[in-house]
C-alpha positions as CSV (number, residue, x, y, z in Angstrom):
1,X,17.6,54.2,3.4
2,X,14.8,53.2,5.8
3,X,14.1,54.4,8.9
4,X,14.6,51.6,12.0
5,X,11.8,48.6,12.2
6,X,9.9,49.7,8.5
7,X,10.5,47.3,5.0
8,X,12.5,48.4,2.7
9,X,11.4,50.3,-0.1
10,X,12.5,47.5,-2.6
11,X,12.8,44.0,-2.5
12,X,14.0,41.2,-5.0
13,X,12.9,37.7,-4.7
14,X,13.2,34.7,-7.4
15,X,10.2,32.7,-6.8
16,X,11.7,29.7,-8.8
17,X,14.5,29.2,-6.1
18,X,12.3,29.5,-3.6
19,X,12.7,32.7,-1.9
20,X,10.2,34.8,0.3
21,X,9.7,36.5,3.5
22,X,8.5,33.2,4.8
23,X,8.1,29.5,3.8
24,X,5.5,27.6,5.2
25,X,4.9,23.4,4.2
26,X,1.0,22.5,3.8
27,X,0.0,18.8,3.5
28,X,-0.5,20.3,-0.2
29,X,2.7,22.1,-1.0
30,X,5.0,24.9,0.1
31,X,3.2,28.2,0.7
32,X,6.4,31.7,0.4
33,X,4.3,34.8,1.0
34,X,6.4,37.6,-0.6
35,X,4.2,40.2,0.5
36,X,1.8,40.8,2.9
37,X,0.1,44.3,3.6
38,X,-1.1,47.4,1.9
39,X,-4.6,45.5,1.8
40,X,-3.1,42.8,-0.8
41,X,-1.0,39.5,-0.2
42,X,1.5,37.9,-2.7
43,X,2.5,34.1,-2.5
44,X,3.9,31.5,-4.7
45,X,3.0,27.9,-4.4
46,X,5.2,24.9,-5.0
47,X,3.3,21.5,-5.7
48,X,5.5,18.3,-6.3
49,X,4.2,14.8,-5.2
50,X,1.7,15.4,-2.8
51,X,-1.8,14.1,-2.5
52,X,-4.3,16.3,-4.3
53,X,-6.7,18.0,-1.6
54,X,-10.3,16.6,-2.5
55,X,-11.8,19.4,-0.5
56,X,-13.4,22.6,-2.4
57,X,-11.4,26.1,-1.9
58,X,-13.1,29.5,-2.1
59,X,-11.9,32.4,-2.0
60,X,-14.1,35.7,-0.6
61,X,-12.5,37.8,-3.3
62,X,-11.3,37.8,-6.7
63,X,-7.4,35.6,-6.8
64,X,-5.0,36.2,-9.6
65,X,-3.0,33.2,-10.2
66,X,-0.3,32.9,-12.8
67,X,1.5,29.8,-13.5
68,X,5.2,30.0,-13.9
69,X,6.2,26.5,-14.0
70,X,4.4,23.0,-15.1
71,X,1.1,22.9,-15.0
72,X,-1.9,23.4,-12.9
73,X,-5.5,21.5,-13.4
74,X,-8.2,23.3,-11.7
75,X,-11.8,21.5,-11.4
76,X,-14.8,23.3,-10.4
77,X,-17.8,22.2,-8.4
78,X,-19.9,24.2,-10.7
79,X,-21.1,22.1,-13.4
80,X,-21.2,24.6,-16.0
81,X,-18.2,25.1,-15.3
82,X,-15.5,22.9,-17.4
83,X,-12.3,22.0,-16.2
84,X,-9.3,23.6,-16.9
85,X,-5.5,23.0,-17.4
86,X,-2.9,26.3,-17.1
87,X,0.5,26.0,-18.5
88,X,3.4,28.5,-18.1
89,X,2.3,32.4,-18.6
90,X,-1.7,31.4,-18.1
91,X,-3.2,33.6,-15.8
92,X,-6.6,32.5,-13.9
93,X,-9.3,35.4,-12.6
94,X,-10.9,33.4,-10.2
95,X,-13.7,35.3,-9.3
96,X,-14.7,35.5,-5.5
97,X,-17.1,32.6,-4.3
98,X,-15.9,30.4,-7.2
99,X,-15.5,26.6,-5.5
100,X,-12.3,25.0,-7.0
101,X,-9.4,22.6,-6.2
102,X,-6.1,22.6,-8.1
103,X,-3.2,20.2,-8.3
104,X,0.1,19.1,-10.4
105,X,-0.9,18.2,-14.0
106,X,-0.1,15.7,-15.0
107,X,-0.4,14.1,-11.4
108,X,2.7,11.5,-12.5
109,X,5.0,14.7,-13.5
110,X,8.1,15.2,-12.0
111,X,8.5,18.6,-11.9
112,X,7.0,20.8,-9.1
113,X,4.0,23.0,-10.7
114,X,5.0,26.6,-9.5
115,X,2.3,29.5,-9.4
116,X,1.7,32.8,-8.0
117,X,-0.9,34.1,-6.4
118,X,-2.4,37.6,-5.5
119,X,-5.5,38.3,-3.8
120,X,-6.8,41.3,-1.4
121,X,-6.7,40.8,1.9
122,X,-8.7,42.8,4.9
């Protein structure tokens, strides 16, 4: 039972059909947030045939990202830093700071790459 205007205490989404609070299409995939608050935020992140952003990301705190379907190559702009590919169950502590991009792997695949990710939010 909840109270009028307040979440409910529990919530089921399956990430692989695309469910979530909210769906929102980047020029580098589809963005669901699933959850939002409590000082931590919750997406998944469907890439399939878009172009691969050439532009560094980074985050101001640590991201949790697990893949959950395909694969995900991430490159860093550290060079002692190597490359790396995650595949289905491989989770990525990518510490705050850290300057990345990631993108469908193999870039000719056919399947979307699926991932979730968590990270703190203020």
């Amino acid at each position: 039972m909840t109270s009028e205007g307040s979440e409910p205490a529990v919530r089921l989404f399956n990430v692989l059909r695309g469910e979530a609070d909210r769906v929102t299409a980047t020029p580098f995939g589809e963005v669901g947030t699933i959850f939002s608050g409590s000082g931590i935020e919750l997406v998944w992140v469907s890439k399939q045939g878009e172009p691969a952003d050439e532009d560094w990301f980074r985050s101001d705190d640590v991201d949790l990202i697990l893949v959950i379907q395909g694969q995900l190559k991430f490159e860093f702009e550290s060079p002692g830093q190597a490359d790396l590919v995650l595949s289905v169950g491989d989770v990525l502590v990518l510490g705050a700071g850290e300057r990345c991009r990631a993108y469908r792997w193999p870039r000719e695949a056919r399947a979307a790459t699926v991932f979730v990710a968590a990270y703190p939010v203020r």
